[in-house]
C-alpha positions as CSV (number, residue, x, y, z in Angstrom):
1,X,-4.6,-10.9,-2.9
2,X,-2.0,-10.0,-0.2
3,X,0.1,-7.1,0.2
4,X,3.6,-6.6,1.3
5,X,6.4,-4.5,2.2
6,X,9.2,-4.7,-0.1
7,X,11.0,-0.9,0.7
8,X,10.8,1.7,3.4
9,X,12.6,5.1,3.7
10,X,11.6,6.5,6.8
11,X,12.4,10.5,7.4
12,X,10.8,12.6,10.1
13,X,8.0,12.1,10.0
14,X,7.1,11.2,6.6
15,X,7.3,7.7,5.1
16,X,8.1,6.1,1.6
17,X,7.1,2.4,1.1
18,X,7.0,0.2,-2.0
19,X,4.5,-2.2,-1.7
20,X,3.9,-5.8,-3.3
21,X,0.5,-6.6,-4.8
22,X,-0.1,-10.6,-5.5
23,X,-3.0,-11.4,-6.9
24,X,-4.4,-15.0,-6.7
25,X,-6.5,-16.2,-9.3
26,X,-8.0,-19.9,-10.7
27,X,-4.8,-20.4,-13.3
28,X,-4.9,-22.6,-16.6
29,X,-2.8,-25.4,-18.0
30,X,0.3,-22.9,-18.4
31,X,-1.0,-20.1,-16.7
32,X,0.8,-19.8,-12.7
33,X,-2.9,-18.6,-11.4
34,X,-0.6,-15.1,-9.9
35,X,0.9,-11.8,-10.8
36,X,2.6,-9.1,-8.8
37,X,2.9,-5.6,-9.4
38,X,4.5,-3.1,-7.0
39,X,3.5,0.3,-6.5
40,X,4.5,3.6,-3.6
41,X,2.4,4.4,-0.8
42,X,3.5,7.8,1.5
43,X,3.1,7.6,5.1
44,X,2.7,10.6,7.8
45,X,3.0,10.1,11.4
46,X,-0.1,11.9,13.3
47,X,-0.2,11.5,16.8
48,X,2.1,8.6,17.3
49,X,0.0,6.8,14.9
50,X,1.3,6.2,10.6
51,X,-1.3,7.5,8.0
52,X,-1.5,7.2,4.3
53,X,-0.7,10.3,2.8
54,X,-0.6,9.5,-1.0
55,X,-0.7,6.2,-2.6
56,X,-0.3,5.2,-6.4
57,X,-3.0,3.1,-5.6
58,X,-6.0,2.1,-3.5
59,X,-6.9,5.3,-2.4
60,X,-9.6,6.6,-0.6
61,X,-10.8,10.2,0.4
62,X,-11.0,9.0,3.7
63,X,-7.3,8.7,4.5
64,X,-7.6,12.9,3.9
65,X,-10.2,13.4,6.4
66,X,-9.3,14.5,9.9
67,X,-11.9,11.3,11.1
68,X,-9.9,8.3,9.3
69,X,-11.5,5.9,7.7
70,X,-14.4,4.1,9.2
């Protein structure tokens, strides 16, 4: 799978991205083997540092938590 950037809107401090999932896969005779899908992610700036906010997908408690993620 890899991920990529295909939109930003950058305001403050606050951050909207669109971001490109392809996924690999073993493919068949007419079958490419990949699909992409696209989804938003929300940013926050903490501390100099970007943080996910919200996200359509993949998200974890974690990114809520004053800690991080480990």
């Amino acid at each position: 799978m890899s991920l990529a950037i295909e939109a930003s809107n950058v305001t403050g401090d606050r951050a909207k991205i669109v971001v490109r999932r392809t996924v690999f896969r073993r493919g068949g005779l007419f079958d490419s083997g990949q699909y992409s899908d696209t989804f938003d992610m929300t940013l926050r700036r903490e501390e100099g540092a970007w943080k996910v906010a919200d996200s359509d997908r993949y998200w974890a408690d974690c990114w809520e938590s004053s800690k991080g993620c480990p």
